[in-house]
C-alpha positions in Angstrom: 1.3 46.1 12.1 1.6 44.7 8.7 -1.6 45.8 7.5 -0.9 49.1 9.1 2.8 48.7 7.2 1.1 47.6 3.8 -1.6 50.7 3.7 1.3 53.4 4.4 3.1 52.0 1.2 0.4 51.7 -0.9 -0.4 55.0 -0.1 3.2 56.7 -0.6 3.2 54.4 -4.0 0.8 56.0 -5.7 1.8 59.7 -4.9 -2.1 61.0 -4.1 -1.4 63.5 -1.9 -3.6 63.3 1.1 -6.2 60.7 1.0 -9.3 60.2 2.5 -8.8 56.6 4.1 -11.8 54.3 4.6 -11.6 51.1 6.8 -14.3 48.5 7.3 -14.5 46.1 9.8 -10.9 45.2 10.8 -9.5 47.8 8.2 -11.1 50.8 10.3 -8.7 49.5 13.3 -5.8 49.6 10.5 -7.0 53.4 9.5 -6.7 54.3 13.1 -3.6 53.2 13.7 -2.3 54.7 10.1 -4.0 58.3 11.6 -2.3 57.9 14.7 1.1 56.9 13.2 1.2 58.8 9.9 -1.1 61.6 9.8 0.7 63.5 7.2 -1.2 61.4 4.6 -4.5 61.6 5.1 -7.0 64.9 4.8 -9.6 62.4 6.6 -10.1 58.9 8.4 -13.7 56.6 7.9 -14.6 54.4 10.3 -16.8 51.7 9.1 -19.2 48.7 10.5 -16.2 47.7 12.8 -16.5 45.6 15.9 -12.4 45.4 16.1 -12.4 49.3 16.9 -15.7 49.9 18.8 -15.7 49.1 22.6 -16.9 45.9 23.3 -17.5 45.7 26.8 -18.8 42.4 28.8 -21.4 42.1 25.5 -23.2 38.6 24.8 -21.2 36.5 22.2 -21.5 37.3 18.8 -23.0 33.7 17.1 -23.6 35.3 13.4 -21.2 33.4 12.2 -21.4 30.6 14.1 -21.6 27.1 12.1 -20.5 27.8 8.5 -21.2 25.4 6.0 -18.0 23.0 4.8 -16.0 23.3 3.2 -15.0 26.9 4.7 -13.8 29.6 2.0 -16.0 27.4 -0.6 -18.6 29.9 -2.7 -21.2 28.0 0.0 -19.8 28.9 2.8 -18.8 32.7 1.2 -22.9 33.2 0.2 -23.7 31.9 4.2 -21.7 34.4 5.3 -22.6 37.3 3.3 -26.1 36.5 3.9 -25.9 36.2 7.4 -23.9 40.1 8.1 -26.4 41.7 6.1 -30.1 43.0 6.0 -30.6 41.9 2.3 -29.4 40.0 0.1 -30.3 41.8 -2.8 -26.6 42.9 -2.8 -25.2 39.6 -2.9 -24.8 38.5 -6.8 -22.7 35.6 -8.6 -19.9 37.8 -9.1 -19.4 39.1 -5.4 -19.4 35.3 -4.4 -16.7 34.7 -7.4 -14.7 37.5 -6.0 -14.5 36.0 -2.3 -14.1 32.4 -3.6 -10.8 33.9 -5.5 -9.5 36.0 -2.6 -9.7 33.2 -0.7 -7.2 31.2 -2.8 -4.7 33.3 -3.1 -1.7 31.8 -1.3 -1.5 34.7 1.1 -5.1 34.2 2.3 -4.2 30.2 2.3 -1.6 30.2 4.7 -2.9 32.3 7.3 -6.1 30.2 6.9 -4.4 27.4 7.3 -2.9 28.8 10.7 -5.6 29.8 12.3 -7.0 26.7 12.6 -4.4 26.5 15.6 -5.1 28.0 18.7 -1.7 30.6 18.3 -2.4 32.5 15.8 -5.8 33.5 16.4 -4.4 34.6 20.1 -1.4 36.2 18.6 -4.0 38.1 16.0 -6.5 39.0 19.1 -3.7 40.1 21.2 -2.5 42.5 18.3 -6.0 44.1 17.7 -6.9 44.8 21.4 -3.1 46.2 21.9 -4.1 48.9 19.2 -7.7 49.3 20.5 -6.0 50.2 23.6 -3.8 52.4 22.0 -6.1 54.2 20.0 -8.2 54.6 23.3 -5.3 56.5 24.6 -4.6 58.6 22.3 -7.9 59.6 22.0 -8.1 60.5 25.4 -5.1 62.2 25.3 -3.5 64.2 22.4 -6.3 63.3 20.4 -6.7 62.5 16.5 -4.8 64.8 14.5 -7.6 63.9 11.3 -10.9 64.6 10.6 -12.7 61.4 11.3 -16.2 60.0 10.2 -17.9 57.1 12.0 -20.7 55.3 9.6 -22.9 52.1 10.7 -25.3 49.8 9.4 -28.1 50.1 11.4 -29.2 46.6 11.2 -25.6 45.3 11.2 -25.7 42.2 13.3 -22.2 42.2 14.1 -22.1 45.3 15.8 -24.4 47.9 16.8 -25.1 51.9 16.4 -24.8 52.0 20.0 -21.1 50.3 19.9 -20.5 52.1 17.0 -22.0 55.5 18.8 -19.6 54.7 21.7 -16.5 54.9 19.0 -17.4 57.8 17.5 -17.5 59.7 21.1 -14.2 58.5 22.0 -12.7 59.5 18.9 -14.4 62.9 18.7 -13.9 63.9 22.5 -10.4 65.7 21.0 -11.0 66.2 17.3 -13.6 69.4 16.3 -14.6 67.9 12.7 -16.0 64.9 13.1 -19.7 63.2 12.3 -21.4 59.7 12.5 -23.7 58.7 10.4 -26.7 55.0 10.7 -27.4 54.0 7.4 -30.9 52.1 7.5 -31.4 49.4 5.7 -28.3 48.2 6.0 -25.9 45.2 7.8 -22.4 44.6 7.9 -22.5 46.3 4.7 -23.5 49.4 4.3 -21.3 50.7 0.9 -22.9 47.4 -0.8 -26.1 47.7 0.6 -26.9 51.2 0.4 -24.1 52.4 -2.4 -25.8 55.7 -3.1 -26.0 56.9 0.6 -22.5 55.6 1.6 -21.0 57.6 -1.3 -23.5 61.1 -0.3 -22.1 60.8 3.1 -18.6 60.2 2.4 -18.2 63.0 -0.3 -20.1 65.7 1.5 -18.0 65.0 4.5 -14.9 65.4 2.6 -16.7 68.5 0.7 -17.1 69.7 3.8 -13.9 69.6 5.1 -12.4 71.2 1.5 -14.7 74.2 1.6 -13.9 74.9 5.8 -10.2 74.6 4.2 -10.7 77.4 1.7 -12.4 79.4 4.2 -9.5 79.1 6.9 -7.4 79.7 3.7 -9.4 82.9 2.8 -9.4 84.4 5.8 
């Protein structure tokens, strides 16, 4: 809900208009509860390489993360992970690691680090992501999404896979006409670092797409 809380005011801040909102991972969960909630400000919703929105089912457990190198949130243990969600590593550069090692000592990032490593907030986290999967599962099935959405994957992302990530897009598409999904080969967890060029083609000609049907319906 804070996420959710902290995207709606960025959003409003900076007076865009409506914006085409991208979420990866456990930001796409965050963009489906902002379409759900505030629909008024976006002209689209992206769902990306997310195993907090795609159905997960009774699935084997996920060890790609499993054993991190020590310390965690050192530029060590950053270039494990990043190496181990994507399909190459070609992506992965001094700078990118930099980056991660400095978001992770900001104080915000410090804290909540520092309680997860008790069992209650991880549960209290878990609890708040599969209360919004549910509810996004409802609406779904329900009213509907009242935005365009777009559903992209990595296809060797070994975090979740097309099939999962098929699944979502089904359920979110069953009541909203302009929708598409989209498997990016060559590509992990990553796909808008590992593939840069296709990510962009596929988000702008969605979002061409849905300009031009609007002059159309505008036209006529």
């Amino acid at each position: 809900d804070a996420m959710v809380s902290h995207v709606v005011e960025s959003i409003r801040a900076q007076g865009l208009g409506l914006v085409q909102l991208v979420g990866h991972d456990v930001g796409a969960l965050v963009a489906l509860l902002v379409a759900m909630d505030h629909p008024e400000l976006l002209s689209s919703v992206c769902l990306v390489s997310s195993a907090w929105a795609a159905p997960s089912g009774d699935g084997v457990e996920n060890y790609a993360l499993r054993h991190p190198p020590l310390p965690l949130w050192s530029a060590d243990s950053q270039s494990w992970a990043l190496e181990r969600l994507s399909y190459s590593q070609l992506h992965i550069d001094e700078d990118l690691v930099a980056q991660c090692v400095r978001a992770a000592q900001k104080p915000a990032h410090r804290s909540a680090a520092a309680a997860m490593e008790g069992d209650g907030y991880a549960l209290t986290f878990s609890r708040s992501a599969m209360r919004a999967k549910f509810r996004f599962f409802q609406v779904a099935r329900g009213a509907g999404l009242q935005v365009p959405v777009q559903v992209i994957t990595g296809k060797q992302d070994p975090q979740v896979s097309p099939a999962h990530m098929l699944s979502l897009f089904r359920i979110a598409a069953e009541k909203q006409r302009q929708s598409q999904f989209h498997v990016i080969n060559r590509a992990g967890s990553f796909p808008f670092r590992e593939q840069p060029e296709e990510f962009m083609r596929v988000i702008q000609a969605f979002a061409d797409g849905l300009a031009n049907e609007s002059l159309q319906a505008s036209a006529a």
